[in-house]
C-alpha positions in Angstrom: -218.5 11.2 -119.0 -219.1 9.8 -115.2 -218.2 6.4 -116.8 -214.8 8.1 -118.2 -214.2 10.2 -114.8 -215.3 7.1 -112.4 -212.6 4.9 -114.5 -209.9 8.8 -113.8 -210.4 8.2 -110.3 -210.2 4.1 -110.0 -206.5 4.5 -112.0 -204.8 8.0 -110.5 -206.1 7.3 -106.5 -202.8 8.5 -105.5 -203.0 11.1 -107.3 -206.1 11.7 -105.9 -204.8 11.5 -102.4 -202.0 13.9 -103.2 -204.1 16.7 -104.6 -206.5 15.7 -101.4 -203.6 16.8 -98.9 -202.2 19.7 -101.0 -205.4 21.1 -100.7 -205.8 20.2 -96.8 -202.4 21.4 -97.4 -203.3 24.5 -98.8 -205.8 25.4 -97.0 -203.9 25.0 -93.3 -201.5 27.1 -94.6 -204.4 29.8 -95.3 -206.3 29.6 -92.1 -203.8 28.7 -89.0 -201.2 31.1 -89.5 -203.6 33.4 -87.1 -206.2 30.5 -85.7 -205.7 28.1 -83.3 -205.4 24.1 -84.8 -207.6 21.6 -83.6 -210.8 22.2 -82.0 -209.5 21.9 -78.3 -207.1 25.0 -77.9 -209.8 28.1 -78.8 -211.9 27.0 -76.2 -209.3 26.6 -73.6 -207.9 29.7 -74.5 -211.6 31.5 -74.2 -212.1 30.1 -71.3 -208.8 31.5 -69.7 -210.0 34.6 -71.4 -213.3 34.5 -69.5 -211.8 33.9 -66.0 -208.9 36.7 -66.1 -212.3 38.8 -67.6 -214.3 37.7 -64.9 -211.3 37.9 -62.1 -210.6 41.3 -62.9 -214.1 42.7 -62.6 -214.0 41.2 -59.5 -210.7 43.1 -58.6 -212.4 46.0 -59.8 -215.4 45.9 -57.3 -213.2 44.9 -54.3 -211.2 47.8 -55.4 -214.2 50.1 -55.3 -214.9 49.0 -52.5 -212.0 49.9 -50.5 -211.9 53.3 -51.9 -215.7 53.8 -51.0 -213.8 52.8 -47.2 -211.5 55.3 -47.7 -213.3 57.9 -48.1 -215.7 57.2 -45.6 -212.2 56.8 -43.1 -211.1 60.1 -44.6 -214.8 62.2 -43.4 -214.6 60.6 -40.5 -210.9 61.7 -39.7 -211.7 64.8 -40.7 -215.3 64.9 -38.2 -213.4 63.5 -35.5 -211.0 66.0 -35.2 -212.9 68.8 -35.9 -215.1 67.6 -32.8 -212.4 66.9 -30.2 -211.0 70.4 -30.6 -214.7 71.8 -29.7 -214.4 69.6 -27.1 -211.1 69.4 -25.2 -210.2 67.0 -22.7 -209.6 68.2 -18.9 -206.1 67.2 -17.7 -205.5 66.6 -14.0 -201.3 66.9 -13.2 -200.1 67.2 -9.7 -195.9 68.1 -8.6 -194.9 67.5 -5.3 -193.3 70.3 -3.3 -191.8 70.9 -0.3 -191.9 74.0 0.1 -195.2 76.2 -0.8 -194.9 79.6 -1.9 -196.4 81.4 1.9 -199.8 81.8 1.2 -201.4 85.0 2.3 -204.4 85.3 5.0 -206.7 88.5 5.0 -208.9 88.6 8.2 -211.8 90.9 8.5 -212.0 91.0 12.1 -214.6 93.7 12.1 -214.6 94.7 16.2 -212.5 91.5 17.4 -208.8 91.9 18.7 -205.5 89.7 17.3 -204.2 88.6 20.9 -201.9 85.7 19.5 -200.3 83.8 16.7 -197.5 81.7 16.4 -196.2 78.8 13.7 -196.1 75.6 15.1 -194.6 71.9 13.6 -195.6 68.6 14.0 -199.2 69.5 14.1 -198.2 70.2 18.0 -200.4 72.9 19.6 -199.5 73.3 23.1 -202.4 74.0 24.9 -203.2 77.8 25.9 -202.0 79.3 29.1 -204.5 82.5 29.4 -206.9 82.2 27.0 -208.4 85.3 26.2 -204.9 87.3 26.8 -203.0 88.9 25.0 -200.0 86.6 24.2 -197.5 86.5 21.6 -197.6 87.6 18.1 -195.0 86.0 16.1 -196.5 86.0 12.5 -195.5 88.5 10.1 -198.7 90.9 9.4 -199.6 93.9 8.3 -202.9 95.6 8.3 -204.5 98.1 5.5 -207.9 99.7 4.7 -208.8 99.8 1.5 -212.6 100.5 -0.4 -215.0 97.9 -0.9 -214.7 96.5 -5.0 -218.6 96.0 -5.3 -219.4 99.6 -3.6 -216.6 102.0 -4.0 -218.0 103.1 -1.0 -217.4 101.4 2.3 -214.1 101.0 3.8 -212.4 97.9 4.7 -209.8 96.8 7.2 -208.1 94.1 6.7 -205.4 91.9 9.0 -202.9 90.1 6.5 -201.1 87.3 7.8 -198.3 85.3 6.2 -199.5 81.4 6.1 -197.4 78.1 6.3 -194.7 77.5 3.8 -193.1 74.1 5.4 -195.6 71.2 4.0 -193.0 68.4 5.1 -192.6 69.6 9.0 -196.5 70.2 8.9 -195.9 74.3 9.8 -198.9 75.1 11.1 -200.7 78.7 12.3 -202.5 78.9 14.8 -204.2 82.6 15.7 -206.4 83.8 18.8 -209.2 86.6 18.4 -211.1 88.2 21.0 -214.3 89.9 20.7 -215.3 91.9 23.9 -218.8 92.6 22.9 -221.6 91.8 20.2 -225.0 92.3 19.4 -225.3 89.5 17.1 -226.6 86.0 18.2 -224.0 84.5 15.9 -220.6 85.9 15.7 -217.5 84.9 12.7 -215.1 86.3 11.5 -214.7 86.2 7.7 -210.7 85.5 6.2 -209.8 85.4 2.5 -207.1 83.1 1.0 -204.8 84.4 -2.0 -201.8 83.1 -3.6 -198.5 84.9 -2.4 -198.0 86.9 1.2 -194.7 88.1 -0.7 -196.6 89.5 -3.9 -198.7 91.2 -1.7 -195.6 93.1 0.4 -193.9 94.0 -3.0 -197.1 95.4 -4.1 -196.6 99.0 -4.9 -200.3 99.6 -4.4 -201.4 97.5 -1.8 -205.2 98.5 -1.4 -205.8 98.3 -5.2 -203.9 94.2 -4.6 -206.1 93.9 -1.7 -209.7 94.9 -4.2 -208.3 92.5 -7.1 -208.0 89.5 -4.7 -211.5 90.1 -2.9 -212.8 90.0 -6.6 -211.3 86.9 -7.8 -211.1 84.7 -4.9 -214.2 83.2 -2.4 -214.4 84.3 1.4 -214.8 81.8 4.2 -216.0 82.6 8.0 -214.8 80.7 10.8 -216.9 81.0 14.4 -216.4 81.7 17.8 -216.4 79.3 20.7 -214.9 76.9 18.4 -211.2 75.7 17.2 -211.8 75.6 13.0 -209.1 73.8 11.4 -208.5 74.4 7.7 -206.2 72.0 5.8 -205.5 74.2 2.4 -204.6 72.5 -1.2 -203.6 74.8 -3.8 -205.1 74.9 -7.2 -203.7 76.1 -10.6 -205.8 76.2 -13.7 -204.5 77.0 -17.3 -206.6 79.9 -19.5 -207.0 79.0 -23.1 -204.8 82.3 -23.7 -201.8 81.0 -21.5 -202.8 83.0 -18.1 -202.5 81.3 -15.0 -205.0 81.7 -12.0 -204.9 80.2 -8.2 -207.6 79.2 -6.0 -207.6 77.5 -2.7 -209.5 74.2 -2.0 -210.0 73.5 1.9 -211.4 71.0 4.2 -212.8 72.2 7.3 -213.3 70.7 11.0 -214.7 72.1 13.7 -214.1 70.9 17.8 -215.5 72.7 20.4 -213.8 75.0 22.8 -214.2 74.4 26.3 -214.1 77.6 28.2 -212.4 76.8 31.8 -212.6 80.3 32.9 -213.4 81.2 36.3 -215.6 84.1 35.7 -218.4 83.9 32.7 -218.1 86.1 30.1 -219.9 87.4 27.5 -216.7 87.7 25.3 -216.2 85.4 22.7 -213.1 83.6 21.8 -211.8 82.7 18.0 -209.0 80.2 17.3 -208.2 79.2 13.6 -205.4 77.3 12.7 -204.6 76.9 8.6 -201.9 74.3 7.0 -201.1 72.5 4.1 -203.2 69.3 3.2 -200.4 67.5 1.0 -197.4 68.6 -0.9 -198.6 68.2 -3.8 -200.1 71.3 -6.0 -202.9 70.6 -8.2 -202.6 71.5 -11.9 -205.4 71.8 -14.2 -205.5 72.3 -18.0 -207.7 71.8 -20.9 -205.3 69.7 -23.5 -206.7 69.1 -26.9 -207.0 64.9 -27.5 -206.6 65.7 -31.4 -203.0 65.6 -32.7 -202.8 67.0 -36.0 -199.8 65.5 -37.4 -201.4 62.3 -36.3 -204.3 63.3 -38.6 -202.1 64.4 -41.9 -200.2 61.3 -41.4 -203.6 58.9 -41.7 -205.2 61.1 -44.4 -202.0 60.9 -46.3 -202.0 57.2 -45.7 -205.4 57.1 -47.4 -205.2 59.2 -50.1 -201.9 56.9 -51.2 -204.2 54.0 -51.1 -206.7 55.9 -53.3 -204.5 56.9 -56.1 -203.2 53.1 -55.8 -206.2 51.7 -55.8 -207.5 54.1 -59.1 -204.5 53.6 -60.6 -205.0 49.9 -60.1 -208.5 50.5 -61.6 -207.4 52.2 -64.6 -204.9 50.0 -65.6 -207.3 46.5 -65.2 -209.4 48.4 -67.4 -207.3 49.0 -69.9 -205.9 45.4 -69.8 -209.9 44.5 -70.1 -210.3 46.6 -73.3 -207.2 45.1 -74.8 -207.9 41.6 -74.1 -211.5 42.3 -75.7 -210.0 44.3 -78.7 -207.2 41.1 -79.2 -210.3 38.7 -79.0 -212.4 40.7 -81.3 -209.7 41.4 -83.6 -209.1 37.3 -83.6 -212.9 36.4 -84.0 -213.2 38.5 -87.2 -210.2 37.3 -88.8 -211.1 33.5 -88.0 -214.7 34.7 -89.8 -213.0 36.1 -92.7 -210.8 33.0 -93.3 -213.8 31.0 -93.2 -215.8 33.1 -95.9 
């Protein structure tokens, strides 16, 4: 029989070869319909497989990443603000006037006399002609008595006189006391500084005006024997609740007075003389640093980039699971093919 098929084969070897590639044939056209042909092209195609795999977990992680920065951006957005309105931010503004508001000047004179006052310009004092004489009183004052805020029992007098209003001709007052006698070693005369001489002449209750601004504002003393300069700045500070309050700031100096009268007394002389520093008045406010349209603005920024980013996520995942399914689903029908 191998004789016999041996003899088959050595007369019909085209036929051989025919049936050879009908079933090469045949069985191409079973397997590569859903393979890949040749041995080159599956392992190029895995390997492109393996890097988009590989590139997209990498995507993934970077991803992450920036949403682990977000986050972190979004509690610290969220700290910082919260902090700056505990802490808000002192703001310093200063408008330049001409013209201030006429301060008014509350002198406690006690025993001493007014014998002069008169507004001067220029910072030009002319010098006196009698000291310790009555002379002229050109100032607008008034006088009042009123109780004591912290007792409610002593009485008070008081000499109000209207200040300087003309910053840019440098108006100037200049006043002259006289105190006949003391038993003191040391002898001043103690003045007060509040906002408005015109508030206080409209006031309909002037003693009770006079008690408010002894409580909110500081008293100075100015002594005798000497001429005491005070240069006055105005200060206005802002309340949380929208209020508005006024203080004085003041530099002081001091120059001797040389007494040229004949006789010696043992009177004692006072000469003050108040104006304006600069024109400018000094406005103070607590501003809030935080803006909080600046703050939804970021955090809306971020939170875009988040649902980007996990949208991003979610859809290279997906991608990933389908790739792996398609691979899968092409290894096992390249395995069944081959059973």
């Amino acid at each position: 029989q191998l004789s016999e098929d041996v003899e088959q084969v050595s007369e019909n070897p085209t036929d051989e070869r025919e049936g050879d590639m009908e079933v090469h044939e045949d069985s191409s056209s079973v397997i590569l319909p859903d393979g890949e042909l040749g041995t080159t092209t599956p392992s190029l195609r895995f390997s492109k497989t393996c890097l988009k795999n590989v590139f997209s977990v990498i995507l993934l992680f970077i991803y992450l990443l920036l949403m682990a920065v977000a986050v972190f951006l979004v509690y610290q957005t969220i700290s910082d603000f919260r902090e700056k309105l505990k802490h808000p931010v002192m703001s310093v503004t200063y408008k330049e006037v001409s013209l201030y508001d006429a301060p008014g000047i509350a002198f406690y004179p006690g025993r001493a006399r007014l014998l002069s006052c008169k507004h001067h310009y220029y910072d030009h004092i002319p010098p006196l002609i009698n000291p310790g004489q009555p002379g002229d009183i050109e100032c607008t004052t008034q006088r009042i008595n009123y109780t004591d805020p912290f007792t409610n029992q002593t009485m008070k007098y008081a000499l109000v006189v209207q200040g300087p209003r003309d910053v840019k001709k440098r108006e100037l007052v200049f006043l002259q006391f006289h105190l006949n006698e003391t038993d003191q070693d040391f002898s001043a005369i103690d003045y007060l500084l509040f906002s408005s001489f015109q508030e206080f002449v409209n006031s309909p209750e002037k003693a009770k005006f006079m008690k408010d601004c002894e409580s909110s504002y500081s008293s100075w003393k100015f002594s005798g024997g000497f001429r005491t300069w005070v240069k006055m700045s105005l200060v206005k500070t802002k309340e949380e609740d929208g209020s508005e309050t006024v203080e004085f700031k003041q530099e002081t100096s001091v120059v001797n007075y040389i007494d040229q009268r004949t006789n010696p007394r043992s009177d004692q002389l006072f000469f003050v003389v108040f104006e304006w520093k600069d024109p400018f008045i000094q406005t103070v406010q607590d501003i809030i640093t935080a803006n909080p349209w600046n703050m939804i603005a970021l955090l809306c920024g971020i939170f875009l980039a988040l649902f980007k980013a996990a949208d991003f996520a979610k859809l290279s995942v997906k991608w990933m699971i389908k790739i792996r399914r398609r691979h899968l689903k092409r290894s096992r029908q390249v395995m069944n093919h081959i059973s």
